[in-house]
C-alpha positions as CSV (number, residue, x, y, z in Angstrom):
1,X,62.2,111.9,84.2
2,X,64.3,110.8,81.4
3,X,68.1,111.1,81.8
4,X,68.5,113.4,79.1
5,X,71.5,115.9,80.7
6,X,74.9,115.0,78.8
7,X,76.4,117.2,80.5
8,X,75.8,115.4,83.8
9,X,77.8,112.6,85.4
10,X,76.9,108.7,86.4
11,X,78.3,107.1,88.7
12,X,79.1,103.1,88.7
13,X,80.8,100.9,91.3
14,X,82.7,97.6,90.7
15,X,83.1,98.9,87.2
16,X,85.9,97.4,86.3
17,X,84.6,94.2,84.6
18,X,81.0,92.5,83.4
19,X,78.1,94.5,84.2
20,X,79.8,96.9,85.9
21,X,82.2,97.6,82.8
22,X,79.6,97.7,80.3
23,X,77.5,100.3,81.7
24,X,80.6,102.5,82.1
25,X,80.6,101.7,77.8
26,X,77.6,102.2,77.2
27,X,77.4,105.7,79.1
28,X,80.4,106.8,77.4
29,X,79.0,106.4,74.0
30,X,75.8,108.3,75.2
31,X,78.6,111.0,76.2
32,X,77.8,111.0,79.5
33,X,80.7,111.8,82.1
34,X,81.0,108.6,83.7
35,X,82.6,108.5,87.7
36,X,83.9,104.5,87.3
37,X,84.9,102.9,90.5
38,X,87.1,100.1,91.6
39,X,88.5,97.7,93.9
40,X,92.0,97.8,92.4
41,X,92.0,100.6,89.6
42,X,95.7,99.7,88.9
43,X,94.7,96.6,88.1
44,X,91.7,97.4,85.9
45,X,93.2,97.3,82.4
46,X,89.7,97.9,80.5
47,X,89.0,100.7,82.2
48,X,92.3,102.3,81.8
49,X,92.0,101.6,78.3
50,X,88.7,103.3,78.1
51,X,90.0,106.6,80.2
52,X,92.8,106.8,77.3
53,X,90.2,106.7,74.8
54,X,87.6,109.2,76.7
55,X,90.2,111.2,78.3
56,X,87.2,113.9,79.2
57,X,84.2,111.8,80.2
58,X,86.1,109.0,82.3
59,X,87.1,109.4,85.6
60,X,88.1,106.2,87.7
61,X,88.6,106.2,91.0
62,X,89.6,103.3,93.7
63,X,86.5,102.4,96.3
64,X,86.4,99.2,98.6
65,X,82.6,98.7,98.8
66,X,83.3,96.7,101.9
67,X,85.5,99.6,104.0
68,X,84.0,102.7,105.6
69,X,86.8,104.3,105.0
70,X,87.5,103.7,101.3
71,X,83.6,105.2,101.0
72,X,84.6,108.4,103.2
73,X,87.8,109.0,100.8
74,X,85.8,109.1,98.0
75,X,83.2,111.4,99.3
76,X,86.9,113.8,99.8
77,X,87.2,112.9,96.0
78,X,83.9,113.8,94.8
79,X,83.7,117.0,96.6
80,X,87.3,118.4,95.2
81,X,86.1,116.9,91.7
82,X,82.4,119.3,92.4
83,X,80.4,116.7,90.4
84,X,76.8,115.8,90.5
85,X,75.0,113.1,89.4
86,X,71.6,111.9,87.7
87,X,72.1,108.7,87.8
88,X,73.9,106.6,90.5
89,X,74.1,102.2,90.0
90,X,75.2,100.5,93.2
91,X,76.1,97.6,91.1
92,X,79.3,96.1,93.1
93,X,78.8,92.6,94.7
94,X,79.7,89.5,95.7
95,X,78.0,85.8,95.4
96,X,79.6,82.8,96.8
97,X,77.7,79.3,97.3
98,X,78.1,77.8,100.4
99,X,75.4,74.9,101.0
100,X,73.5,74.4,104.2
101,X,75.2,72.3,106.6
102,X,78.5,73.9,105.7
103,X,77.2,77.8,106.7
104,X,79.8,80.0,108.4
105,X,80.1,82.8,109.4
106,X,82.7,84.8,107.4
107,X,80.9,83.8,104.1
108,X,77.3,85.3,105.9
109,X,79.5,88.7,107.2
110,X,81.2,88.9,103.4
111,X,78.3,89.0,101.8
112,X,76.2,91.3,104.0
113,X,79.5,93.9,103.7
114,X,79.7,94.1,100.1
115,X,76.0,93.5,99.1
116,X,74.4,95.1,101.6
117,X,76.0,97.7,104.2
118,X,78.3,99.1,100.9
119,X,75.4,100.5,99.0
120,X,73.4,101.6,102.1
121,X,76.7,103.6,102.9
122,X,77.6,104.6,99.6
123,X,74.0,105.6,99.0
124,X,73.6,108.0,102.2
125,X,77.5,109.1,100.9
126,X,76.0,110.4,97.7
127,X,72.9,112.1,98.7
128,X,75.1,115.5,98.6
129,X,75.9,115.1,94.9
130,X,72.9,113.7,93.5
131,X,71.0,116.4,91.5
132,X,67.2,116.5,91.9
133,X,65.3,114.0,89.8
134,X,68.2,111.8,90.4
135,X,67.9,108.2,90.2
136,X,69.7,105.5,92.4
137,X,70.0,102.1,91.8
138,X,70.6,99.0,93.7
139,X,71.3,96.2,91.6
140,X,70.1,93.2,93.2
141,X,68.8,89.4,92.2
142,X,65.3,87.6,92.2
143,X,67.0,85.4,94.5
144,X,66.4,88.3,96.9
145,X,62.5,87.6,96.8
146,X,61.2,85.8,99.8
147,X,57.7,85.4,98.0
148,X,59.5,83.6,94.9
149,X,61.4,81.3,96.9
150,X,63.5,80.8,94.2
151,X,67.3,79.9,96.4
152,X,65.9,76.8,97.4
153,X,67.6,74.3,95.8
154,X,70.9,76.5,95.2
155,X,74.0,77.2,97.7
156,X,73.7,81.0,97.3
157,X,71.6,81.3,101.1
158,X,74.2,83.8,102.2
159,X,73.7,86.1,99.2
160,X,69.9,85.2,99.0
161,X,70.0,87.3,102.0
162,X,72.3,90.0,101.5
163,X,70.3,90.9,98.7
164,X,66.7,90.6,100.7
165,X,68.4,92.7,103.0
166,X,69.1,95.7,100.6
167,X,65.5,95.7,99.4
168,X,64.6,96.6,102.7
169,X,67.4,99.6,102.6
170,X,66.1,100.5,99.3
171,X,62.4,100.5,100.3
172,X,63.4,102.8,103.1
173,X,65.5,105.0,101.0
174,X,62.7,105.5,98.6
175,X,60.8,106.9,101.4
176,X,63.7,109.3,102.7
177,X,64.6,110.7,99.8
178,X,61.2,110.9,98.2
179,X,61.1,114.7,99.7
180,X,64.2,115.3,97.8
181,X,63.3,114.6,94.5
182,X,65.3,111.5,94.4
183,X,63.8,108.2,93.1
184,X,65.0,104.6,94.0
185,X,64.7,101.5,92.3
186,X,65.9,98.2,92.8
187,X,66.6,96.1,89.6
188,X,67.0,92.8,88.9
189,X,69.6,92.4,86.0
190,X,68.7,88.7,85.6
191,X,71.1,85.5,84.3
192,X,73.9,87.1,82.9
193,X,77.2,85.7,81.1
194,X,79.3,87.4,83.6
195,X,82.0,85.6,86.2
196,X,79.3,85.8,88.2
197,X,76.1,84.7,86.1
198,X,79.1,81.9,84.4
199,X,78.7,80.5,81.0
200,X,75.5,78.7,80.8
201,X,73.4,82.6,81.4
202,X,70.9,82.9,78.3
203,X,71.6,86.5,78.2
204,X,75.1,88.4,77.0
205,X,76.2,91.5,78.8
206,X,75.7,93.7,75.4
207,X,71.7,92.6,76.1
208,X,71.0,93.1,79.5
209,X,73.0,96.3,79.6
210,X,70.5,97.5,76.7
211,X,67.9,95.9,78.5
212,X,68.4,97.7,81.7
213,X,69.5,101.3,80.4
214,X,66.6,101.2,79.0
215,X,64.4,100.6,81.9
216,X,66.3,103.1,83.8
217,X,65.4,105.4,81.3
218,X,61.4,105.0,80.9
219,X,61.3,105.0,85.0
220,X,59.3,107.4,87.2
221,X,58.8,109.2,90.1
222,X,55.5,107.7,90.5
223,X,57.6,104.1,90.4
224,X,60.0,104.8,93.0
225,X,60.6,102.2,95.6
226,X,59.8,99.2,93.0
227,X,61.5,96.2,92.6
228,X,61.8,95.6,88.9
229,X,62.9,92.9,86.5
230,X,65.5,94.6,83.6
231,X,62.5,94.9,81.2
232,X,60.7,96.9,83.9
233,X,58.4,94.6,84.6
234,X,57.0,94.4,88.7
235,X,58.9,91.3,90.8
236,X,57.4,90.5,93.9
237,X,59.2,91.4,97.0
């Protein structure tokens, strides 16, 4: 199904910069409504920028992907707001080296709260307000692939893992919501220049946004449950 209902909302987490940021762009000039989340919205000055210019089709609301309760308050929001959604992007996260030998265990739990156990909450948290046909989308990393084994020689074990971990939530998601007309895809966004991606990423954010909208567009039903480069293209689990 292509996302071809203006009149519909998106919703983004960890909008508030990078990736995040330049979806919530490049929705609003598709003039899409566009639900924007963030840690600190006070302290998200693009954003606010971007509700003064889009007064109508911005709405940006504070969520802590790592708190239950920060997910339950904006469920609250959502519902007195009475929006629904076609296309929801788990895109929030975290990724912190730590190299083998030095492993603990708050950089493991860190990881696992944002990367993981945040989308699978905010995920089941949405299912009331996505519309059918909907599409939901974990944003994840090919270091995530056990077959590519591709974190070997980098410090990134912890969110290697985190990530491996929500393809198996999205996998299973796919299954449970396959009933309700609701498809889910994971997507790898590749090397970006981002905080994140740093410097040195071949590809600007301007790219892999158009990159991945894209994608997002041309998916189907018969695809859901797929693990998929930002071009679309199959990446091995």
């Amino acid at each position: 199904m292509k996302i071809n209902d203006f009149s519909q909302s998106v919703f983004i987490t960890g909008a508030n910069r990078g990736m995040g940021l330049g979806y919530v762009v490049h929705y609003l000039k598709k003039t899409f409504s566009v639900i924007a989340t963030a840690k600190n919205p006070d302290r998200a000055g693009e954003l606010l920028r971007l509700k003064k210019e889009y007064p109508d089709q911005l709405s940006v609301l504070e969520l802590d992907v790592s708190c239950e309760a920060s997910i339950l308050k904006l469920v609250d929001q959502l519902q007195s707001m009475g929006v629904t959604f076609l296309l929801a992007i788990n895109n929030a996260g975290i990724s912190l080296e730590e190299e083998f030998g030095k492993w603990t265990k708050a950089t493991f739990e860190a990881h696992f709260r944002v990367n993981t156990i945040g989308p699978a909450l905010i995920s089941q948290a949405l299912l009331p307000f996505l519309e059918k046909g909907a599409k939901l989308i974990q944003v994840s990393s090919g270091l995530g692939s056990l077959e590519k084994k591709s974190n070997l020689n980098h410090g990134l074990d912890a969110y290697a893992a985190s990530k491996c971990a929500l393809h198996s939530i999205a996998v299973n998601l796919a299954e449970k919501l396959r009933t309700k007309n609701i498809m889910v895809f994971v997507i790898n966004p590749g090397w970006v220049k981002t905080k994140m991606g740093g410097d040195e990423a071949p590809t600007s954010i301007d790219e892999a946004i158009g990159n991945i909208t894209g994608t997002i567009e041309r998916l189907t039903f018969e695809q859901t449950g797929s693990f998929l480069s930002e071009k679309g293209e199959p990446i091995p689990w």
